[in-house]
KOLVO-127144 format. One line per 8 residues: number of its first residue (from 1); their letters; for each residue x, y, z of N, C-alpha, C. Coordinates in Angstrom, 3 decimals, always signed. Each point is the difference from the previous one (the first is absolute). Layout:
N
NUM> A> X:Y:Z:X:Y:Z:X:Y:Z  ...
***
This chain:
114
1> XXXXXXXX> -20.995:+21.173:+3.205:+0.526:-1.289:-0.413:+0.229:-0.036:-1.500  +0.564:+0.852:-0.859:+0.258:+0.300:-1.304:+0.908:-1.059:-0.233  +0.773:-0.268:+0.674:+0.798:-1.364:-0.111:-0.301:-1.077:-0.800  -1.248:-0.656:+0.470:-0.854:-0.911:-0.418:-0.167:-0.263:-1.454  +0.167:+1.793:-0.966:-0.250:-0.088:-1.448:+1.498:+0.044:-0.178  +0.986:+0.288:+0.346:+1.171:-0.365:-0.368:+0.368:-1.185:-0.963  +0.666:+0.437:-1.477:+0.657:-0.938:-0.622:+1.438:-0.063:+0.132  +0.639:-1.358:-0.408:+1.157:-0.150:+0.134:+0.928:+1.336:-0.519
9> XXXXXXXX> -0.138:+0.802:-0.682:+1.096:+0.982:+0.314:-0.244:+0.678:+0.812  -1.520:+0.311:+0.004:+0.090:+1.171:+1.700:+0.468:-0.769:+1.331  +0.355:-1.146:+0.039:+0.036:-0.852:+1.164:+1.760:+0.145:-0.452  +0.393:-0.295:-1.055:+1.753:+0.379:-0.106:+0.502:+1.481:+0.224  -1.361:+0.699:-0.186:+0.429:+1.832:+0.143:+0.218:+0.012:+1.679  -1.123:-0.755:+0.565:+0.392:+0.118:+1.312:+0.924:-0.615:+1.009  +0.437:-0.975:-0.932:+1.604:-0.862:+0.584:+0.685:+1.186:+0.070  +0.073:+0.474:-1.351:+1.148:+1.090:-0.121:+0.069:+0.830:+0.615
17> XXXXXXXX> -1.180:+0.842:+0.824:-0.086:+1.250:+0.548:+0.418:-0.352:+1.563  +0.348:-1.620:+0.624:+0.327:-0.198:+0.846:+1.605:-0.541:-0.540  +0.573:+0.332:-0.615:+1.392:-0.078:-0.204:+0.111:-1.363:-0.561  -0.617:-0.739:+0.067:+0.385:-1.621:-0.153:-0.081:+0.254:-1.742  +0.251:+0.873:-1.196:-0.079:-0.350:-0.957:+0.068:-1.313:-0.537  +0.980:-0.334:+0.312:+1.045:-1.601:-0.272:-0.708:-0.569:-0.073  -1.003:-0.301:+0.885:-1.956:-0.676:-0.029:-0.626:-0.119:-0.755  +0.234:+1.212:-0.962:-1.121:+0.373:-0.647:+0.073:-1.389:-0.918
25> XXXXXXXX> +0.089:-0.507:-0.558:+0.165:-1.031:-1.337:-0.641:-1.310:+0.815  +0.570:-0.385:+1.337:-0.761:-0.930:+0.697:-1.273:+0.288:-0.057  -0.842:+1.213:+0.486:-1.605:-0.364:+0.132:-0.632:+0.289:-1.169  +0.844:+1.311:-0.613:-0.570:-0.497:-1.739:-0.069:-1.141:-0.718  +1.019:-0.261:-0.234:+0.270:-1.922:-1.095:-1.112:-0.856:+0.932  -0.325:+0.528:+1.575:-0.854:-1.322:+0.360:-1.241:+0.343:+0.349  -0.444:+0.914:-1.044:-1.584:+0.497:+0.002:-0.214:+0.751:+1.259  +0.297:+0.301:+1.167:-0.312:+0.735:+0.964:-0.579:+1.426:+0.067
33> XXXXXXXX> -1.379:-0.361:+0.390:-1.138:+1.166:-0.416:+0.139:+0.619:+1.558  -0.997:+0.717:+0.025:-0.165:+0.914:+1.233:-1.051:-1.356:+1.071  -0.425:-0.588:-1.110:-0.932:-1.477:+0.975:+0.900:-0.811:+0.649  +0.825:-0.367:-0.790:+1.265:-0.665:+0.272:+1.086:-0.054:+1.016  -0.409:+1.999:+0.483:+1.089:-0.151:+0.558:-0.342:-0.193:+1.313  -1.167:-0.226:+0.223:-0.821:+0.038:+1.203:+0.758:-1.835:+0.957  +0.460:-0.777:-0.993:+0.637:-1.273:+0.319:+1.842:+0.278:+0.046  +0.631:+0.816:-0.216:+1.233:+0.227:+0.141:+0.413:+0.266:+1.277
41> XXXXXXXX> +0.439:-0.917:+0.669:+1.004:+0.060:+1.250:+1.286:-0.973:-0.234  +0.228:-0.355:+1.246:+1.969:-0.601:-0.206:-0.112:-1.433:-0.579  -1.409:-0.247:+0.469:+0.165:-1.269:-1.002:-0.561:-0.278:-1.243  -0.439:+1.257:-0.192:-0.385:-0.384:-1.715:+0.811:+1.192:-0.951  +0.861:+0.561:+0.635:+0.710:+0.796:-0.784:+1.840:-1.012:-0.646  +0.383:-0.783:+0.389:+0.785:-0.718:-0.239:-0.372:-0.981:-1.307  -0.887:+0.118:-0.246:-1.216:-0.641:-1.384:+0.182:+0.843:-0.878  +0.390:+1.377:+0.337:+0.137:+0.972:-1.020:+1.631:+0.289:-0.213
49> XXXXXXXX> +1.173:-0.873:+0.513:+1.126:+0.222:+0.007:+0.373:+0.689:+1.096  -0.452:+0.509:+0.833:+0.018:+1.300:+0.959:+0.368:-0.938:+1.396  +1.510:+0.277:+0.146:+0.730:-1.420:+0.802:+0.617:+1.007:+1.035  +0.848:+1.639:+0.050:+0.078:+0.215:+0.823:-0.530:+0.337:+1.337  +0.038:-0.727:+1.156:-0.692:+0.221:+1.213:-0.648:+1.264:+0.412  +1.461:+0.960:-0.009:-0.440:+1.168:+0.947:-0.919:+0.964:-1.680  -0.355:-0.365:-1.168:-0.245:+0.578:-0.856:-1.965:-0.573:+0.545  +0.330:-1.471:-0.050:-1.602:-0.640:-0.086:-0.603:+0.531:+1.281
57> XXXXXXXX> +0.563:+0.276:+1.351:-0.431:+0.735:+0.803:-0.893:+1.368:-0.013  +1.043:+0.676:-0.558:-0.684:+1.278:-0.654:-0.681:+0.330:-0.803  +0.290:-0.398:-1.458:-1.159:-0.364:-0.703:-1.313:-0.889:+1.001  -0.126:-0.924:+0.742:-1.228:+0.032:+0.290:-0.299:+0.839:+1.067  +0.323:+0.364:+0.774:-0.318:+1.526:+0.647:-0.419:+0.742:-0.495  +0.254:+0.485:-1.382:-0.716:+0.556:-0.839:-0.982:-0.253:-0.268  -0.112:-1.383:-0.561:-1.528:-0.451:-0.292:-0.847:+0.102:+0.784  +0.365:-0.324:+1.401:-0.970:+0.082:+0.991:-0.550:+1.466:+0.194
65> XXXXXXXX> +1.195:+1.029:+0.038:-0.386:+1.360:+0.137:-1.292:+0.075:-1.250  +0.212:-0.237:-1.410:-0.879:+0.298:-0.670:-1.278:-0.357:+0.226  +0.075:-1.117:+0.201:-1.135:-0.513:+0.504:-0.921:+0.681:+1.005  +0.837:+0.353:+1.141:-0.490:+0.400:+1.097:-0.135:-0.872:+1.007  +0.513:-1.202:-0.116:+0.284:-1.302:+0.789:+0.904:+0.084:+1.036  -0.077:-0.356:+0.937:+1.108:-0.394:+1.051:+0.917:-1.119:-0.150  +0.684:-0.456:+0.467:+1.132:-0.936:+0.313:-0.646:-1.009:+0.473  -0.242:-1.400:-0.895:-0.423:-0.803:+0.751:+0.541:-0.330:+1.536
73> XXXXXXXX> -0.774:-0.257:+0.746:+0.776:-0.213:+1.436:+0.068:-2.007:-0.213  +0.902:-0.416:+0.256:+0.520:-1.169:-0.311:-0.027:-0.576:+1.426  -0.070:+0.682:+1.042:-0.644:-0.735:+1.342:-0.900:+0.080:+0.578  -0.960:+0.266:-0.638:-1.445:+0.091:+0.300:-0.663:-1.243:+0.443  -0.964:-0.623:+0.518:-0.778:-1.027:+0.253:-0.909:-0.522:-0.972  -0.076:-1.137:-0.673:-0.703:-0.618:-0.583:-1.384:+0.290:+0.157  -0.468:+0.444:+1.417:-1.365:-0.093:+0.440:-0.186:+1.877:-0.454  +0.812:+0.532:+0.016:-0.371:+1.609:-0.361:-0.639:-0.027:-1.461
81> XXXXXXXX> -0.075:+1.413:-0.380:-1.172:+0.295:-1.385:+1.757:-0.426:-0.894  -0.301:-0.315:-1.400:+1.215:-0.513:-0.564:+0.479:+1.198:-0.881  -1.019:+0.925:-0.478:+1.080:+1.227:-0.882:-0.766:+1.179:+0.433  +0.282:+1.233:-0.002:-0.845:+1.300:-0.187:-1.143:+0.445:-0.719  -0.762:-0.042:-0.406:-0.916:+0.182:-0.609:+0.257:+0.284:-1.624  +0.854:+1.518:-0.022:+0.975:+0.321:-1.117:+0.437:-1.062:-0.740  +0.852:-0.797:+0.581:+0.927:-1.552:-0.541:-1.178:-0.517:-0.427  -0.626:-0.079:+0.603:-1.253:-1.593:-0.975:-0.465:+1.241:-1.236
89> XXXXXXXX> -0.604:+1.124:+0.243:-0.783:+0.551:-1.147:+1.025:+0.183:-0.817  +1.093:+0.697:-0.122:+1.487:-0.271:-1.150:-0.294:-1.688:-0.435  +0.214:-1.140:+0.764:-0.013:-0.994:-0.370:-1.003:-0.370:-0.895  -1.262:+0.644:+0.142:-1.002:-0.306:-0.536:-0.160:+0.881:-1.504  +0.894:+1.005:+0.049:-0.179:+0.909:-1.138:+1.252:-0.423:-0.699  +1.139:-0.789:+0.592:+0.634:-0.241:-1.426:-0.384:-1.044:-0.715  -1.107:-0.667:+0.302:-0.279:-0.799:-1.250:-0.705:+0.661:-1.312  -0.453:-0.608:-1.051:-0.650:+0.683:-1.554:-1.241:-0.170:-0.181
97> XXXXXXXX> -0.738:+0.149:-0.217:-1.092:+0.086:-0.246:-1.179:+1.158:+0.254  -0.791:-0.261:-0.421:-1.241:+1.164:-0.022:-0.348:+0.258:+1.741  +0.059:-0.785:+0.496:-0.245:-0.472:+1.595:+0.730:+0.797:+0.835  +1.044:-0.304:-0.067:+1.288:+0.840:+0.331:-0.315:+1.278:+0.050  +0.294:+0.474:-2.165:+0.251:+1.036:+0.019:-1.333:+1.085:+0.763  -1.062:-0.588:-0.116:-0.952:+0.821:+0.713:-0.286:+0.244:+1.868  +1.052:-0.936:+0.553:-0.210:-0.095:+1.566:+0.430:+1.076:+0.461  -0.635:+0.541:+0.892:+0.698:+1.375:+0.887:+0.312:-0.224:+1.428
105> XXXXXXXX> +0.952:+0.412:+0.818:+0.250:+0.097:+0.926:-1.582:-0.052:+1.093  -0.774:+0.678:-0.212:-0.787:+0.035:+0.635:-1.311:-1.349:-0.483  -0.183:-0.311:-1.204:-0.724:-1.188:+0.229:+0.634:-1.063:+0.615  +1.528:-0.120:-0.438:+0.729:-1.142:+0.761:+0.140:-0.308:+1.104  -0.332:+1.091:+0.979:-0.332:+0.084:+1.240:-1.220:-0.402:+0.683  -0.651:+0.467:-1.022:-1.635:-0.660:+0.466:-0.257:-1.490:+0.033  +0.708:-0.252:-1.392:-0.220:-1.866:-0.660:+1.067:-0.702:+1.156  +0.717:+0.653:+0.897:+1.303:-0.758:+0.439:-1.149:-0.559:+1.131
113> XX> +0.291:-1.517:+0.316:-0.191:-0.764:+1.346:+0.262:+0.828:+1.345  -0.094:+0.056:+0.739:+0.357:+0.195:+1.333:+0.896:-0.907:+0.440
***
């Protein structure tokens, strides 16, 4: 998860290495860290100027790949578990602090509810 220490140019190095250069200035100019990018999908990439469809698609496919996340399933049941395990601990690691930066996959698992 090296991602995580990602600063905004390594997060524009890696726009670029997926072709989207043109990008690059969107997640730079808007602070987008490797924490950051853990919140980039179709609807928060249009915040960053990033308006073509079949572009915001892919780009978040990407993200998700980085992540290691799946595709939210969007017809799932209310009554099912609500994210993957992965999704909440990303969620939980892109915030700042000392808290954060020290949580591991494996305590987060332990501290997680049932």
């Amino acid at each position: 998860m090296a991602f995580l220490h990602w600063n905004c140019e390594d997060v524009g190095k890696w726009i670029e290495s997926l072709g989207y250069s043109h990008y690059t200035a969107c997640f730079v100019e808007n602070g987008i860290t490797g924490r950051k990018l853990i919140h980039m999908n179709c609807r928060t990439l249009p915040k960053l100027g990033i308006t073509d469809f079949e572009d915001m698609k892919a780009i978040s496919a990407h993200v998700r790949e980085l992540l290691g996340v799946s595709e939210p399933l969007w017809g799932r049941s209310l009554a099912e578990h609500p994210r993957d395990d992965m999704g909440l601990f990303l969620e939980r690691k892109s915030r700042t602090g000392e808290r954060a930066d020290a949580l591991t996959l494996t305590q987060f698992l332990k501290e997680r509810p049932c």
